[in-house]
N, C-alpha and C positions, 0 to 999 in steps of 0.2 A: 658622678656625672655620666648620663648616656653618649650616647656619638651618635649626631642626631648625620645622616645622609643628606645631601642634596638630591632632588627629582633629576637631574642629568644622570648622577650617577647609577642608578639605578637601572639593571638588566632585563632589559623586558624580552619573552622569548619569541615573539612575534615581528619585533623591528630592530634587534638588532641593536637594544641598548639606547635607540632614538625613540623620544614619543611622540617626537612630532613626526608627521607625514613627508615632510618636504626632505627633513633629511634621511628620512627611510629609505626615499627611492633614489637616493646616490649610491648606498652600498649594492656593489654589486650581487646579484644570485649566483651560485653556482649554477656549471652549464656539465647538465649531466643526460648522458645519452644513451636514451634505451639500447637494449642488447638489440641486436639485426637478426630477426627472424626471416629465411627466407619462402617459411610456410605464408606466413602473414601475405607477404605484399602483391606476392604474384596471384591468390585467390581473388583478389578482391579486381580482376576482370573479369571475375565469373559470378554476373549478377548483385554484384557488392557486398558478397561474405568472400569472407578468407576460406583457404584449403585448412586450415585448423578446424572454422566452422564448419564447415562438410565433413569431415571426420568424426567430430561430437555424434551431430544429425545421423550418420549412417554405422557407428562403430558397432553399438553393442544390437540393431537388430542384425546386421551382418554375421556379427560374431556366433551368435545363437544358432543364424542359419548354419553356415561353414558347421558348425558342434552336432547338429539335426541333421544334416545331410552325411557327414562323414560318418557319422555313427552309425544312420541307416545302411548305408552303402558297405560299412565293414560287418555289421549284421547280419545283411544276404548273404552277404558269398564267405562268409565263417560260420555261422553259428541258424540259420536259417535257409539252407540250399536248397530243401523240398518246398517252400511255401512259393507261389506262385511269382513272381517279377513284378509283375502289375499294380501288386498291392504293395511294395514297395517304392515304384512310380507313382500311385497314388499319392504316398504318404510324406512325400520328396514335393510333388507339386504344391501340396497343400503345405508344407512348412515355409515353402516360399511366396505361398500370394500372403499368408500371418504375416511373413517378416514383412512383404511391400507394405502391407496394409498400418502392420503397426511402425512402421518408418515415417508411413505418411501423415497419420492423425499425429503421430509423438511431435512429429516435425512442424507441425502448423500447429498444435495447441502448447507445445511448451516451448517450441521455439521460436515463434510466430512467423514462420517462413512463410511466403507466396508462393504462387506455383511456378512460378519457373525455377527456385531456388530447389524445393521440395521435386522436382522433378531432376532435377542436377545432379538433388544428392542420390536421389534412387538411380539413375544413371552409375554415378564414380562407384557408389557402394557395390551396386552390382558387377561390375567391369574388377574389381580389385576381390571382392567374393569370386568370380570367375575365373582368374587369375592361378586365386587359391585352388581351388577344384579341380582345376585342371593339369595344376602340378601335381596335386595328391593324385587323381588318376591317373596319370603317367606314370607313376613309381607303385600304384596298388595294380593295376591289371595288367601291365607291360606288354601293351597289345600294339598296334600299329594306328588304331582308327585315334588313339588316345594322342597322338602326336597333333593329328588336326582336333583336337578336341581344346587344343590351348590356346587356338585362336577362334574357334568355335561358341564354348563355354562361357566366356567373358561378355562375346556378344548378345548370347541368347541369353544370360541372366541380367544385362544392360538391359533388354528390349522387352524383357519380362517386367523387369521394375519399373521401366519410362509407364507401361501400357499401365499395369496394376494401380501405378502414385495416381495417374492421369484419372483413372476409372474413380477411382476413391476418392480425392479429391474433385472430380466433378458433381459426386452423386451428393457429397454430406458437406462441402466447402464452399463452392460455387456462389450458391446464393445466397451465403452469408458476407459475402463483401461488394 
């Protein structure tokens, strides 16, 4: 002879062993509490993304430039000291309106940020890329003007990014929304 079950006893994994409704929502849930991020919370008065999401948005054209710039810059003055300056200011400005340029289309077509967001992050990116620069100059030239160049650097590659997002996303964005 089988061992036929009653429907009560039966474990369902959705209620808790109850198949009715009414008694399902007497057993309690578990009260479970996300970890405390303090990137999270405090972003989200800057235009309603988090400081996470400005990181994403600005990390890797950032990183490319910091990688282009310092390579140029240990270039010149190691291994290219007769080739003219200029053409390596050229080659430095142009690395940096690429990275504004591709921060800004990345930022608005896969991120689908607005411009005020997409101007924020070219902002943070730039100011924290400055940052960088300007400590690596202070330790590669050990000159004096490199001392104001750490509060110099950060601003001018901020005010380069605000200008470049802004251009970019006015010319090719603007009138798509």
């Amino acid at each position: 002879m089988t061992q036929q079950t009653h429907k009560r006893d039966l474990q369902y994994s959705t209620d808790y062993g109850h198949p009715w409704e009414a008694d399902a929502k007497t057993v309690p849930e578990p009260n479970i509490q996300p970890e405390k991020n303090y990137l999270d919370g405090f972003g989200e008065l800057v235009f309603g993304k988090s400081l996470r999401w400005y990181k994403e948005v600005a990390a890797w054209p950032m990183f490319i430039l910091l990688l282009l710039e310092i390579g140029l810059r240990v270039m010149q003055t190691k291994y290219f000291i007769t080739i003219e300056p200029e053409i390596f200011t050229s080659l430095i400005n142009f690395s940096r309106l690429s990275a504004f340029v591709y921060l800004t289309v990345s930022g608005v077509k896969r991120y689908l940020a607005n411009k005020k967001q997409i101007l924020t992050a070219a902002v943070l990116g730039g100011l924290l890329a400055g940052v960088i620069l300007g400590l690596f100059q202070l330790f590669w030239y050990r000159d004096l003007w490199t001392v104001f160049n750490l509060i110099g650097q950060p601003l001018l590659l901020a005010a380069e990014g605000l200008v470049i997002s802004w251009l970019v996303y006015r010319l090719f964005f603007a009138k798509s929304k």
